[in-house]
Every structure is written in structure tokens, then in C-alpha cells.
C-alpha positions in Angstrom: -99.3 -210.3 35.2 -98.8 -206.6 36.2 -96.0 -204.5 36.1 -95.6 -204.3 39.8 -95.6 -207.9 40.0 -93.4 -208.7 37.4 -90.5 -206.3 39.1 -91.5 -208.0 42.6 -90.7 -211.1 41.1 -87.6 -210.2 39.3 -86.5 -208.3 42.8 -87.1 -211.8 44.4 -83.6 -212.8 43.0 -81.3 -211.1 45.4 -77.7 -210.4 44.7 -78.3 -210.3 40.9 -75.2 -207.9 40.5 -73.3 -208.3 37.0 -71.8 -211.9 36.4 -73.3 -213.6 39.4 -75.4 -216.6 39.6 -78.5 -214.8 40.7 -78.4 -212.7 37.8 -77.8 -215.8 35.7 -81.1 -217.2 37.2 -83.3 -214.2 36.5 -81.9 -214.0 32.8 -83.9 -217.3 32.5 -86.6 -216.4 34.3 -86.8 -213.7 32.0 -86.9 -216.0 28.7 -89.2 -218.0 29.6 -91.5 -214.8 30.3 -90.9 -213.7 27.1 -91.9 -217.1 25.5 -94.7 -217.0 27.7 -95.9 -213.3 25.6 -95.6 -215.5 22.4 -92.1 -213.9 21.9 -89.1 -216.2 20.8 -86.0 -215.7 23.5 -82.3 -216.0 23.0 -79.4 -215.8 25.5 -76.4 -213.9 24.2 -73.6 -215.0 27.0 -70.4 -212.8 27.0 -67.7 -212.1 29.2 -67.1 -209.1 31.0 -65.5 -207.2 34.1 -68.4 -205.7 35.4 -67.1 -204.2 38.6 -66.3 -200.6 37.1 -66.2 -198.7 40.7 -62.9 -201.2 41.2 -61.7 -200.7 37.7 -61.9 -196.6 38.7 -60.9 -196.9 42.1 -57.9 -198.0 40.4 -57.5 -195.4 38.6 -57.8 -192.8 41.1 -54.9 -194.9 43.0 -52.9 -194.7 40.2 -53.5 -190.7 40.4 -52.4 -190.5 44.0 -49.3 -192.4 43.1 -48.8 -190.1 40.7 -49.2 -187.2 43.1 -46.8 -188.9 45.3 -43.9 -188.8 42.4 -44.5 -185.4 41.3 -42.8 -183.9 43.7 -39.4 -185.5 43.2 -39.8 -187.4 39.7 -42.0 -184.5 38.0 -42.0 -186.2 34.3 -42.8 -189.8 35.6 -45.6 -188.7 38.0 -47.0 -186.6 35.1 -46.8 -189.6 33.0 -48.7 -191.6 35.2 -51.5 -189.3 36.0 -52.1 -188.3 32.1 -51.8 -192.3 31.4 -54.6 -193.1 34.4 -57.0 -189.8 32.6 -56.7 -191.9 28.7 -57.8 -194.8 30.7 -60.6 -193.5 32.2 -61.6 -192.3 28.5 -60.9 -195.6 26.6 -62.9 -197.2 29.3 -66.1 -194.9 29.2 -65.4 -195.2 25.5 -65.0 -198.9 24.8 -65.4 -200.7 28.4 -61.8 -201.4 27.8 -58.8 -200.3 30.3 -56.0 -200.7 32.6 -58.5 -200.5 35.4 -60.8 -202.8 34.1 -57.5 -205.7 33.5 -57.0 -205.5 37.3 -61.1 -206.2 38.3 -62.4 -210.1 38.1 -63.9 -211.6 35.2 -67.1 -212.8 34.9 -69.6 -214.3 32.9 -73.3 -212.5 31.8 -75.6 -213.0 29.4 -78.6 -210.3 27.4 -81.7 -211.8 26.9 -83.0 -210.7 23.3 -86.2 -211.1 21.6 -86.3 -210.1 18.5 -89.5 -208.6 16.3 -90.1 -211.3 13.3 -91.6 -208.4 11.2 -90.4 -208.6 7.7 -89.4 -205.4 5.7 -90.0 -202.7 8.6 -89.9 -199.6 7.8 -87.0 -198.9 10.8 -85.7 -201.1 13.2 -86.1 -200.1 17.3 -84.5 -201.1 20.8 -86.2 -201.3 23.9 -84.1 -202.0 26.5 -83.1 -202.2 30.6 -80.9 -203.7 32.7 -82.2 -206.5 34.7 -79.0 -206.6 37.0 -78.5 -204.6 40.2 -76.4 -202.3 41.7 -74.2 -201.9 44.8 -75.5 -200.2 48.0 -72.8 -197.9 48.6 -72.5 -195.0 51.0 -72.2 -192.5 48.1 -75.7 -193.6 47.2 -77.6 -192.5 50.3 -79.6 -189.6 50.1 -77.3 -187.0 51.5 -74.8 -187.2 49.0 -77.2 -187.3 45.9 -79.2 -184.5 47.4 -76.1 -182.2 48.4 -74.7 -183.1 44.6 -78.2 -182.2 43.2 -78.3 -178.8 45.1 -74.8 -178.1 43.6 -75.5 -178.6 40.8 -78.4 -176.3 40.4 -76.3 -173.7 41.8 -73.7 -174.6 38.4 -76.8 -172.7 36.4 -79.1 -176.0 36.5 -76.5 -177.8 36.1 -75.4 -177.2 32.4 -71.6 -175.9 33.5 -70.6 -179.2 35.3 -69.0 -182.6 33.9 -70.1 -185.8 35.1 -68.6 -187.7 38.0 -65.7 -189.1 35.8 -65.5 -186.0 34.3 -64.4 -184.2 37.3 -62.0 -187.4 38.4 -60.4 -186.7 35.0 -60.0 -183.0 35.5 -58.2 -183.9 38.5 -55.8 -186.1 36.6 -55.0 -183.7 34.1 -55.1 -180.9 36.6 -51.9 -182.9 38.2 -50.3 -183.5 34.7 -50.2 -179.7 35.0 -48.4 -179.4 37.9 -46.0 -181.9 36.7 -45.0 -179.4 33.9 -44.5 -176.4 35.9 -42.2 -178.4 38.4 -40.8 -180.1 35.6 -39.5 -176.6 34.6 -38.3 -175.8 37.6 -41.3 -174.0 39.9 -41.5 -174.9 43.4 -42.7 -173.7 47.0 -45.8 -173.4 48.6 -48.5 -172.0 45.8 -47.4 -175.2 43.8 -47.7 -177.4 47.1 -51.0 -175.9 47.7 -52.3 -176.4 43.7 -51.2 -179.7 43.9 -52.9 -180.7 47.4 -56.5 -179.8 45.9 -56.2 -182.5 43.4 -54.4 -185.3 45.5 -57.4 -184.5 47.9 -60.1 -185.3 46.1 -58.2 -188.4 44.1 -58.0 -189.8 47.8 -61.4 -189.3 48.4 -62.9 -190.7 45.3 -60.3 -194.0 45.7 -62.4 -194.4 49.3 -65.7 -194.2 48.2 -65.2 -196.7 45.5 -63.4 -199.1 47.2 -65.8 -198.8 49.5 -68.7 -199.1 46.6 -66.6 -202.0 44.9 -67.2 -203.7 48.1 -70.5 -203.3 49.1 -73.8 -205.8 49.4 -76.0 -205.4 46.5 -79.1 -203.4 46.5 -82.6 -205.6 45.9 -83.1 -203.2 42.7 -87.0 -203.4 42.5 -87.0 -200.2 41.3 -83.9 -199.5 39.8 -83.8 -201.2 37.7 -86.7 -204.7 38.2 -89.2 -201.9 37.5 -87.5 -201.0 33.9 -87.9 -204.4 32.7 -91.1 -204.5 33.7 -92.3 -201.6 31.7 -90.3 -203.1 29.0 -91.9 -206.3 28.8 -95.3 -204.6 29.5 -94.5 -202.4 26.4 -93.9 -205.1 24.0 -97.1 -207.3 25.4 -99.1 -203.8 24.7 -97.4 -203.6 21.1 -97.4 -206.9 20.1 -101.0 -207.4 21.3 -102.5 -204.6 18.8 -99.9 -205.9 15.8 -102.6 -207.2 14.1 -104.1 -203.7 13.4 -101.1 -202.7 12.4 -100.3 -202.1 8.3 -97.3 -204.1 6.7 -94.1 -202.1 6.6 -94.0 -201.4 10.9 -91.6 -200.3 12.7 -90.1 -203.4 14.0 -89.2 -203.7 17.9 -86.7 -205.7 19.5 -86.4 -206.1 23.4 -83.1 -206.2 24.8 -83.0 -206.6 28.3 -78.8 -206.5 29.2 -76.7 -208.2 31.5 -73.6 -206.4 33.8 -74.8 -203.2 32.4 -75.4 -201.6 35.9 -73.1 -198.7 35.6 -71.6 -198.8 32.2 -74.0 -200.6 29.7 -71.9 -203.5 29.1 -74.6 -205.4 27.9 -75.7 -203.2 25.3 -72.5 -202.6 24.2 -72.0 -206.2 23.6 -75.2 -206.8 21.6 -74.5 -203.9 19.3 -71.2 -205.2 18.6 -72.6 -208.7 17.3 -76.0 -207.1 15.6 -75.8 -207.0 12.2 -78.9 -204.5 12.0 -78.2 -201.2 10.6 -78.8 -197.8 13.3 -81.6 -199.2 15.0 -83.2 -196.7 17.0 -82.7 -197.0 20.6 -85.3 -196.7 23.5 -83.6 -197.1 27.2 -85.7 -197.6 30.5 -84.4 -196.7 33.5 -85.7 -197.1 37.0 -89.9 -196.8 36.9 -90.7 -197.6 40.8 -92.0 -194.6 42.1 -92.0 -190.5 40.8 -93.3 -189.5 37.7 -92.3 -190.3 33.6 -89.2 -188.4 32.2 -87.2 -188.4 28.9 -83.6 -187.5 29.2 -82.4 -185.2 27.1 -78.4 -186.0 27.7 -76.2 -188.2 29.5 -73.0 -189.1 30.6 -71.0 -189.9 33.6 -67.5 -188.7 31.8 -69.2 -185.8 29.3 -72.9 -185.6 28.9 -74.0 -186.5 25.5 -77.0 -185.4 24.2 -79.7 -187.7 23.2 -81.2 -187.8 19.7 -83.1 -184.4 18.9 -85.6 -185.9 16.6 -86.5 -188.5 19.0 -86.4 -185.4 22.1 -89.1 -184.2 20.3 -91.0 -187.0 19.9 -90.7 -188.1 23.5 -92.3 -184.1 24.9 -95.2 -184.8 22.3 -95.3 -188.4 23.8 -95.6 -187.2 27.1 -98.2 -185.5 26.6 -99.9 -188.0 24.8 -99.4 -190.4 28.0 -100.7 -188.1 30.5 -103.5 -187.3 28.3 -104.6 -190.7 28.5 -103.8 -191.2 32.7 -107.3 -192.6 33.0 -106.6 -195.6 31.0 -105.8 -198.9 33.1 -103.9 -198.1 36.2 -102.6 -201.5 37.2 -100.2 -201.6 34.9 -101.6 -204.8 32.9 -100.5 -205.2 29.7 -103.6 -204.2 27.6 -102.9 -200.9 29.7 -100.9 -198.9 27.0 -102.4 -200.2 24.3 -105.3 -197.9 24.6 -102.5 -194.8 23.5 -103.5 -192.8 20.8 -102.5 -194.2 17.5 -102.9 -190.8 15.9 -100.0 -189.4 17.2 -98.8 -185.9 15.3 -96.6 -186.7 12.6 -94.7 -183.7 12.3 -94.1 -183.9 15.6 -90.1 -184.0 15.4 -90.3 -180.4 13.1 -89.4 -178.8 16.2 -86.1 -179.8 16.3 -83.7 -179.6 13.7 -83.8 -181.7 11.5 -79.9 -181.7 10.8 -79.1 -182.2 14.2 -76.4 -184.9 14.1 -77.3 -187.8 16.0 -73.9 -187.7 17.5 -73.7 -184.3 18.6 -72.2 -183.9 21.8 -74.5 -182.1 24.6 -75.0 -178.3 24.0 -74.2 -177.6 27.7 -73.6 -180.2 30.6 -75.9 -181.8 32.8 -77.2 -183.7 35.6 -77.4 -187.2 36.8 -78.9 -190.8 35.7 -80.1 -193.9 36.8 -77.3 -195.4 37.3 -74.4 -193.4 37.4 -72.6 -191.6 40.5 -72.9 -188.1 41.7 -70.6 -185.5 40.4 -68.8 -184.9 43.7 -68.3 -188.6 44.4 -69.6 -191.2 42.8 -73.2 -191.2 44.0 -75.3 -190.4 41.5 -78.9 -192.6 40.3 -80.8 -189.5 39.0 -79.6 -187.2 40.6 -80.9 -183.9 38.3 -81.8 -180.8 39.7 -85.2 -179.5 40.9 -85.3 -177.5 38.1 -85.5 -179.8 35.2 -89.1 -179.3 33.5 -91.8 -182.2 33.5 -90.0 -183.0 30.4 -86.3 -183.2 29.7 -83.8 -184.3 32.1 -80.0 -183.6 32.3 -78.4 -186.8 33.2 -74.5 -187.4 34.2 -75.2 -191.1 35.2 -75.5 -194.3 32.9 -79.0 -194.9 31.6 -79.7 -197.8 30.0 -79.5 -196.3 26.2 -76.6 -194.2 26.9 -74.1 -196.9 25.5 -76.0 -197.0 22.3 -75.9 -192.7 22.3 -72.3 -193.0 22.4 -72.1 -195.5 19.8 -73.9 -192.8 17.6 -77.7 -194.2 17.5 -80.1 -192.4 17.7 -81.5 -193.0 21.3 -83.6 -191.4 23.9 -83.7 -192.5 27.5 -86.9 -192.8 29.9 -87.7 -193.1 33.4 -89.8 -192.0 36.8 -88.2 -189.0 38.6 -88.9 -187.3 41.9 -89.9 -183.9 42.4 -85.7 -183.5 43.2 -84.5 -185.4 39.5 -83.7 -187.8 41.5 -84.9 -192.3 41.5 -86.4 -192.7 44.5 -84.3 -195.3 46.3 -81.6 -196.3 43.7 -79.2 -198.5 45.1 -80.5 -198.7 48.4 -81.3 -201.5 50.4 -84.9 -199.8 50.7 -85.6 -200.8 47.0 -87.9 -203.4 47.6 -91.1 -204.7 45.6 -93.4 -203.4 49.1 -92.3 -200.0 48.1 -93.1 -200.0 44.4 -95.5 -197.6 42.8 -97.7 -199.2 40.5 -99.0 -196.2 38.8 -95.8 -195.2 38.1 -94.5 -198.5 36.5 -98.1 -198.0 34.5 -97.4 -194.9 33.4 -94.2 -195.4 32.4 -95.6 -197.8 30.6 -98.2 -195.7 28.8 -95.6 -193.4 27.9 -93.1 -195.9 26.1 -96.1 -196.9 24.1 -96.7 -193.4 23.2 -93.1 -192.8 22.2 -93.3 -196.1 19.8 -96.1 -195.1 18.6 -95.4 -191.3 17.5 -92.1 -192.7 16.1 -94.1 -194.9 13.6 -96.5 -191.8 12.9 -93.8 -189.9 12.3 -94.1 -188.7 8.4 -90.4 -190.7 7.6 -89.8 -192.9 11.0 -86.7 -194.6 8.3 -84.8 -191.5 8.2 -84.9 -191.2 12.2 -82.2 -194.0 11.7 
């Protein structure tokens, strides 16, 4: 089975947002693919409150009210805006907050796989969301385009927070104003200071309600397509196993649940894994553009992905479009034909003290799945500029929850010639408008990546 047809097929369960019953249904589907490949699946369940554009929608309420009280009750208004910008931390932080409390419950499951190779030489991730996102009005192409152009004008983007990261700014920015009328300032500069925030808090509460509320998107590409790759990656790997010397690098395949958004999923499986810093690969949407690797992420503070493994996913890339004339279909025996020689200096470029955890060096752009900066819009939405390489995301890819958990991690996807997935979270994202020589060479390229990780002269001290 192709790529192409594999994400058609997953697209063919429609409303699979986080915790529904469609989603449910394709995590089966799912496992029994995966038995299908001669892999053994589980199903990790969990509970979760997936709806995070409520949970912040919340929060930028909770701002407003804030606003409101400033004026007469300076220290309790200020109090209340400072408590709704911790909560927006702890939740990008943990998944955890007040907002969250006050959105529905529900019930999701991963589906895992796990490599049965014993004594590996390092442990790796592959993983995607198979659940879909909301079709909001902050998702059409106007906003992520104008939010793109901006932030190329913010010097490629590197000076801008993410989406989150500018709601918090305006939280604090009011716990400011609190303080000087708390000591006794008032008129109309103050008035004025403290309009600019209460503004845009109103606006961002609108456009999530609004997104909180909204049908959900067919997600062929973002993010049907990602699993696809994935599953085509570990066919491709597993296929050619038996050429491969004792002491691998094992790979897992976790495809999460609810994780549209915030990585929930993810986030839950690393919690119960007993495996010792894996190393992370994330797939984002694959439909249509061309292969990326992200080099940071982040819809609060962009974090900056794993040097070593930056380094390894340019020599990767190169690898992959060296070898474009392989299969185009997107079968599985597709990527197999990669290079197995792969350099394996090739993370010297980068330092090789670079802390894993090391926040970005400068801001940057958009993901996958996360809002733009000015509202929350986002899916990819990095500028022009970016090189055929590297992207700067402020969204949610599908690795990013690992990244913040300190793994090592690297994210890839297909981009336009904008940095932006074509389609994400639109109704448009249907199977009839998937790429399959993207989805193939995405494909190629994750293969690549694996495989110049376990070239790599110590792939053990990656993790």
C-alpha cells in the first residue's frame, strides 16, 4: 500500500479530532496496519482535555476580566492577569492548567509499536499525530500569510515569540499597568497603555472561541500524510533489518492521540516509558510542498531542536534528494534504496556541547500545528526566507513535546515555497489533493535521517 493511500484511508475517518469516536476508530485501524507490517501493536489509552484553543480562550477571558478591574481594583486585576500568564506557562509546560480544568474530558489512546531489537546501540522515536484539527477562520490563508509576511519583516522572524508568547506579553504587559495605578498613576497615557493590551486579549478570546468551536478539518495532509511516512519509514527499515549488524539503533513508532496542538500524546507515552532519552524523530504534515527539518519550535518560546541531530538532518537532505529517482509512489521498498553509507562525522559541524536543552538562539516561525503569532493561526507558517533546510517553527510539531522534555529531537515535514503546510486545517485537506511525491519524499528523507544517525561514529552519545 502507498503512502498516498494509506493517508486517504486514514482521512476516510472524518471528525477524528482528539478524544472522539472517529479517532478512536482509526487508532485501530492503525494497529491492525501495523500487525499487518509484521509489527506487534499496543494501545496506550489515557485521559486528556484536548481542546486547548478553549482551555486559552479562557485564559484570554480571564485577562479581559482582569483589564476590567484594573482600573478600580488595581492589585486584584493585576493578580488575575499575572495568575492567567503562569497558567498559560504550566500549561505549555505540563498540559496542566486552570484553563484546561474548565474544557471537557475525554478519552484517547497512542498506538505504539515497539522495535524488539535487543541491546541497541540507542533507542529512537518516530512519531505523528493521527488526530485532526479544527477548521478555524484563523487558519485560512490570509491570516497565516499576513502573519508570515510579518514575520519576515521581524528579521526572518528570529525577534518574535510564538502565538502564546505574544498572549502572555499581553498578560504581563497588564500586570504592569496594575503597578503603576496601583501607585497612584492615572489619566489618559495609562488609559491608552492599557487599551492596547485589553484589545488584542479581546481579539484572541474571539478567535478561539470561535476555533474551540469549529467542524474539524479532514487532515489528509496534516497530519494523515505524517503517519503515513511514518509507517512507510518503519516498513522501509524493518524490511532491510536483516542486513543490518547486531547492536542497531532500535526504532519505535509512536503514532499519538489528542496531540493536535499541544502533543498530549507524546507527552503521555514519555511519562509511562521507562526507556532512557530516546531520540526523538517528529513528522509533521507531508501532503504537498517539499521536505524540511525544523530547527526550533514553540508556540509560547521557540525551543531549539537538537544541534547534533540539525546536522544530521542537512546531510540527510541531501542524501534524500540525491536519491529523488528512487521509487516515486511512495511504496514502502521506496526509501530503502537510501544510502547506507551516510558520513559519519556528519554531526562535527555543530557543537558538540550543545545542550540538548538549550533554548533557541533567536525566535522563530511557525509549525504544523500551532497558531499564527498575531492570532492563533498558525500550521507552518515560516517565512519565505527560511533555506531548503532549516525551518523556524512557533507552532506544535509532533516532536516538540519531547524537545521540551529535554530529548534530543528534530522535527520533519513538506513546506511550501511560503514556510507554510499547504492546506492545514482546512476543509480543503482532502486525500484528492495529496502529493504523492511529497509523502515519498518525505519518506526518503526520514530514512536518510535514521540511517545517518546509526552511521554516526557514536549514535549512543546522541542520547
Amino acid at each position: 500500500m502507498t503512502a498516498a493511500k494509506t493517508a486517504a484511508d486514514l482521512g476516510s475517518f472524518t471528525g477524528r479530532r482528539g478524544g472522539s469516536d472517529a479517532e478512536r476508530r482509526a487508532g485501530l485501524w492503525l494497529s491492525e496496519r501495523l500487525r499487518s507490517q509484521g509489527r506487534v501493536a499496543t494501545i496506550e489509552t489515557f485521559w486528556c482535555r484536548p481542546n486547548w484553543a478553549l482551555a486559552h480562550a479562557w485564559h484570554a477571558i480571564l485577562g479581559l476580566g482582569a483589564s476590567v478591574l484594573i482600573v478600580s481594583h488595581a492589585r486584584i486585576g493585576g493578580a488575575l492577569a499575572l495568575v492567567a500568564a503562569v497558567s498559560i506557562a504550566l500549561d505549555s509546560a505540563t498540559g496542566r492548567s486552570l484553563g484546561r480544568r474548565l474544557t471537557p474530558e475525554r478519552a484517547s489512546q497512542n498506538v505504539v509499536a515497539l522495535d524488539p531489537a535487543e541491546a541497541p546501540t540507542a533507542r529512537l522515536i518516530v512519531t505523528a499525530n493521527y488526530d485532526a484539527g479544527r477548521d478555524g477562520l484563523v487558519y485560512r490563508p490570509g491570516p497565516r500569510r499576513l502573519a508570515a509576511t510579518l514575520r519576515r519583516a521581524a528579521a526572518g522572524g528570529r525577534l518574535t515569540p510564538g502565538w502564546l508568547g505574544w498572549l502572555t506579553i499581553a498578560l504581563l504587559w497588564l500586570v504592569v499597568v496594575a503597578i503603576v495605578r496601583n501607585g497612584g498613576t492615572s489619566g489618559t497615557p495609562i488609559d491608552v497603555l492599557q487599551l492596547v493590551p485589553s484589545i488584542g486579549l479581546l481579539g484572541a478570546a474571539v478567535a478561539l472561541l470561535e476555533l474551540s468551536l469549529s467542524a474539524t478539518s479532514p487532515g489528509a495532509s496534516d497530519n494523515a500524510a505524517g503517519v503515513a511516512v511514518a509507517l512507510e519509514t518503519i516498513a522501509a527499515l524493518d524490511a532491510r533489518d536483516h542486513a543490518v549488524p547486531a547492536g542497531r539503533v532500535a526504532v519505535d513508532l509512536v503514532l499519538q492521540g489528542a496531540s493536535d496542538g499541544d502533543g498530549t500524546g507524546l507527552r503521555r507515552h514519555l511519562r509511562r516509558s521507562r526507556e532512557a532519552r530516546p531520540l526523538v524523530i517528529g513528522i509533521a504534515a507531508c501532503g504537498a510542498g517539499s521536505p524540511r527539518w525544523w530547527r526550533s519550535d514553540g508556540p509560547l518560546w521557540p525551543l531549539r531542536y537538537d544541534r547534533r541531530l540539525s546536522a544530521l538532518a542537512a546531510s540527510a537532505q541531501a542524501s534524500a534528494d540525491g536519491s529523488a529517482d528512487g521509487p516515486a509512489d511512495g511504496s514502502a521498498d521506496g526509501p530503502a534504496d537510501g544510502p547506507a553509507d551516510a558520513p559519519a562525522d556528519a554531526p562535527a559541524d555543530a557543537p558538540a556541547d550543545a545542550p540538548a536543552d538549550a533554548p533557541a538562539d533567536a525566535p522563530a516561525d511557525a509549525s504544523t500545528d500551532g497558531p499564527a503569532d498575531a492570532s492563533p493561526a498558525g500550521s507552518a507558517d515560516g517565512p519565505a526566507a527560511d533555506s531548503p533546510g532549516g525551518h523556524r517553527g512557533r507552532g506544535t510539531t509532533p516532536a516538540l513535546t519531547a524537545r521540551a522534555a529535554g530529548l534530543p529531537a528534530i522535527a520533519i515535514g513538506c513546506l511550501d515555497e511560503r514556510g507554510l503546510a499547504p492546506r492545514s486545517h482546512r476543509s480543503t485537506d482532502v486525500a484528492d489533493a495529496l502529493e504523492p511525491h511529497s509523502l515519498a519524499a518525505a519518506a526518503r528523507f526520514a530514512v536518510e535521517l535514521i540511517i545517518a544517525i546509526e552511521c554516526s561514529a557514536r549514535p549512543a552519545m546522541l542520547a
